[in-house]
C-alpha positions in Angstrom: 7.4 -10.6 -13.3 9.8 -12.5 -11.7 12.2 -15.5 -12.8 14.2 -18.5 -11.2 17.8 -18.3 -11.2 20.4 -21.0 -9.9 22.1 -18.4 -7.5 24.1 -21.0 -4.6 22.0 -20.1 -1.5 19.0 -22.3 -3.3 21.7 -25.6 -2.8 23.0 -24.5 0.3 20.2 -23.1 2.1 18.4 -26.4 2.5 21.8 -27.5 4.5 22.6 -24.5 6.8 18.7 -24.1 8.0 18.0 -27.3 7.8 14.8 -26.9 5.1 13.5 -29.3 2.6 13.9 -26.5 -0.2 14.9 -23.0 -1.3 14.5 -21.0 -4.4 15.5 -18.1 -6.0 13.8 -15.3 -7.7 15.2 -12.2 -9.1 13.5 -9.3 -11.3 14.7 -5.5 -12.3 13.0 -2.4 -12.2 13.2 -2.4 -15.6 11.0 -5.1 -17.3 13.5 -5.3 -20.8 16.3 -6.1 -18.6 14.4 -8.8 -16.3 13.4 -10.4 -19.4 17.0 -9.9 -21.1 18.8 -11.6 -17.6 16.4 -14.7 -18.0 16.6 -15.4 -21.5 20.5 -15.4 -20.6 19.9 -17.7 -17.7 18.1 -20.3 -20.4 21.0 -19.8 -23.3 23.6 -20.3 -19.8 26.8 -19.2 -19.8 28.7 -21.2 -22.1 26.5 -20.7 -25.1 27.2 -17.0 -24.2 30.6 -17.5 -24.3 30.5 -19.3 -27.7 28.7 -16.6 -29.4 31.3 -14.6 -30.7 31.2 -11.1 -28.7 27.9 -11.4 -27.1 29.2 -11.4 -23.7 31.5 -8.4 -24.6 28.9 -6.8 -26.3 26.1 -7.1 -23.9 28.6 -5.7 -21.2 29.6 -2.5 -23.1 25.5 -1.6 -23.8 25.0 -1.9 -19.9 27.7 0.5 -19.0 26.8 2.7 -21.8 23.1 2.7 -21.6 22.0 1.9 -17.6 17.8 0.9 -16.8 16.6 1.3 -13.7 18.0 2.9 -10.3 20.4 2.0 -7.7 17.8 1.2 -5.5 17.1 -2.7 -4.2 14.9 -4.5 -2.3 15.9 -8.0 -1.1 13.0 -10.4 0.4 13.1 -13.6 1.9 9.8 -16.3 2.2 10.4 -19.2 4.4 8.2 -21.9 5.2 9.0 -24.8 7.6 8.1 -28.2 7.9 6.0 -27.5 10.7 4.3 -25.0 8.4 5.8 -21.8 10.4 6.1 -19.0 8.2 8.6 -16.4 8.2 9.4 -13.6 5.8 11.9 -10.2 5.3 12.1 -7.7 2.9 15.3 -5.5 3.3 15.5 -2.8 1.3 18.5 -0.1 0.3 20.5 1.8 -2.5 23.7 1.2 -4.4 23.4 -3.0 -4.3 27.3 -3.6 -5.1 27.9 -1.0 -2.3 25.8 -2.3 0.1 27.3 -5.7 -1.0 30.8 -4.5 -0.1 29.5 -3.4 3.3 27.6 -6.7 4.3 30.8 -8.8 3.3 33.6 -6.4 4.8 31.8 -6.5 7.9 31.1 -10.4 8.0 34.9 -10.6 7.2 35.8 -8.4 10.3 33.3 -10.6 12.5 35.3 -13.6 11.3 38.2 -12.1 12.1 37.4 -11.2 15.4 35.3 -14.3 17.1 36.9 -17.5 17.6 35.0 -19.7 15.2 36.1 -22.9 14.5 38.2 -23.6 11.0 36.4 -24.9 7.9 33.9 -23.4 5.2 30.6 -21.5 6.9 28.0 -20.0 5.3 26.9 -16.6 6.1 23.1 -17.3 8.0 25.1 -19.3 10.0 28.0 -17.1 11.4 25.6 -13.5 11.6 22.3 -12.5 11.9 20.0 -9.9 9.8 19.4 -7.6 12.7 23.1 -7.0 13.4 24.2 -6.1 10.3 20.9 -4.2 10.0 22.0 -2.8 12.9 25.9 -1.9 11.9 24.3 0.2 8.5 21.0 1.5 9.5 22.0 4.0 6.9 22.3 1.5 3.5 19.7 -1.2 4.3 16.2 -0.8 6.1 13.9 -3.8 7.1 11.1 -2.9 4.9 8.9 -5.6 6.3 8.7 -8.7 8.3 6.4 -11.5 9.0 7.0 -14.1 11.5 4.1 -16.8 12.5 2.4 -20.6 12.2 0.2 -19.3 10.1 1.8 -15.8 8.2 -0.7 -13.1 9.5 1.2 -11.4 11.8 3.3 -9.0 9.6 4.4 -5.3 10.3 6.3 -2.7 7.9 8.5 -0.2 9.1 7.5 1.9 5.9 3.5 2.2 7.5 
């Protein structure tokens, strides 16, 4: 099962691709932990902070008890107003790592084209196939669908 978190790309999203709305959805290979991240996200962050050693708590059971694997997948749904659909599923291993790569190698494309000053939002400065393309070993298009009306799909996994 999967649950509906307030991560920032649902609010600016809708800007950068011009689309009436974006969510987000995020689950764990481990179903206690899913469920453990979303009763969190109901409490929010300040009750955790209020309940005396919760947060401190909860952080020192992760590090000394770990669920699940290092592995990720990452998927993306998108519908347009014209009813175009489009959808990616990237997966990899290490997520923090893999993390690290996607935004070190953003920051050297940055630093390297001449893009104007001001605040940009990743989608909008580099596309999924080139940084699939710079770490072919960390992340792998799973599968991708691209159409007006979402049948034509492929997977790279067969």
């Amino acid at each position: 099962r999967t649950y509906r978190f307030d991560f920032s790309d649902q609010h600016t999203v809708p800007q950068t691709l011009a689309v009436g709305s974006a969510a987000t959805w995020l689950c764990f290979d481990s179903r206690l932990v899913t469920q453990a991240f979303a009763c969190m996200a109901r409490l929010g962050p300040t009750l955790l902070q209020r309940v005396n050693g919760l947060a401190k708590a909860l952080a020192w059971a992760a590090d000394r008890f770990p669920l699940g694997s290092v592995r990720f997948l990452v998927q993306v749904d998108a519908i347009s107003h014209a009813d175009q659909h489009a959808s990616y599923a990237v997966r990899g291993d290490g997520e923090a790592f893999s993390t690290a790569l996607v935004a070190a190698y953003v920051t050297a494309r940055l630093l390297a084209c001449s893009i104007p000053p001001g605040v940009h939002h990743i989608e909008e400065v580099i596309g999924l196939e080139e940084v699939l393309g710079a770490y072919p070993q960390h992340l792998r298009l799973v599968a991708s669908c691209s159409s007006d009306s979402s049948a034509s799909c492929s997977s790279p996994m067969g």
